[in-house]
C-alpha angles and dihedrals in degrees: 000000000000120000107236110258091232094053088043096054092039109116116225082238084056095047089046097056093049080049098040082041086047090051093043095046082050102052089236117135128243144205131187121166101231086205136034106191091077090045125079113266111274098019115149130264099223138025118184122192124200124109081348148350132280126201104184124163113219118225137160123261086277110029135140132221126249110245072240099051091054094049091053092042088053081053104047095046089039082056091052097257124145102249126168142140120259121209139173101258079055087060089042096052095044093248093132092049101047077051101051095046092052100052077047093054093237143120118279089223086080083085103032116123 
């Protein structure tokens, strides 16, 4: 299967901002570090707080995970968080959004096209 050409070309800044707009439209709050040289290594992009709270990691279509990224990721879900990788083909195919709302308590129409 062929990735989607979209998905392929979105830049993780690009994928960061929809995620950073969703958060914002759905009251949840949201916290990304601007800048990881101060943060401890592997920490998550993004962490996303509602019903509950999200810890997702933000990568290209194609991207790899950090020796840390994948220690902290071990941690957080050893620890019972919800912990995952967002890519673009998870923006395209409405996956993000059926997550946020949910962790917001609405209804996933709010993103339908």
């Amino acid at each position: 299967m062929r990735a989607d050409p979209r998905a392929a070309a979105m830049p993780e800044a690009e994928l960061q901002e929809a995620v950073r707009t969703m958060c914002c439209q759905l009251g949840l709050f949201h916290y990304h570090p601007y800048s990881s040289v101060r943060s401890e290594p592997g920490w998550p992009d993004s962490v996303i707080v509602g019903r509950r709270v999200l810890f997702r990691e933000l990568k290209s279509e194609f991207g790899k995970l950090s020796p840390a990224q994948v220690k902290v990721s071990y941690l957080l879900k050893a620890a019972g968080a919800s912990w995952k990788i967002w890519r673009p083909s998870d923006l395209l195919d409405g996956t993000i959004a059926r997550e946020l709302t949910e962790v917001a308590g609405v209804q996933a129409e709010l993103f339908s096209a």
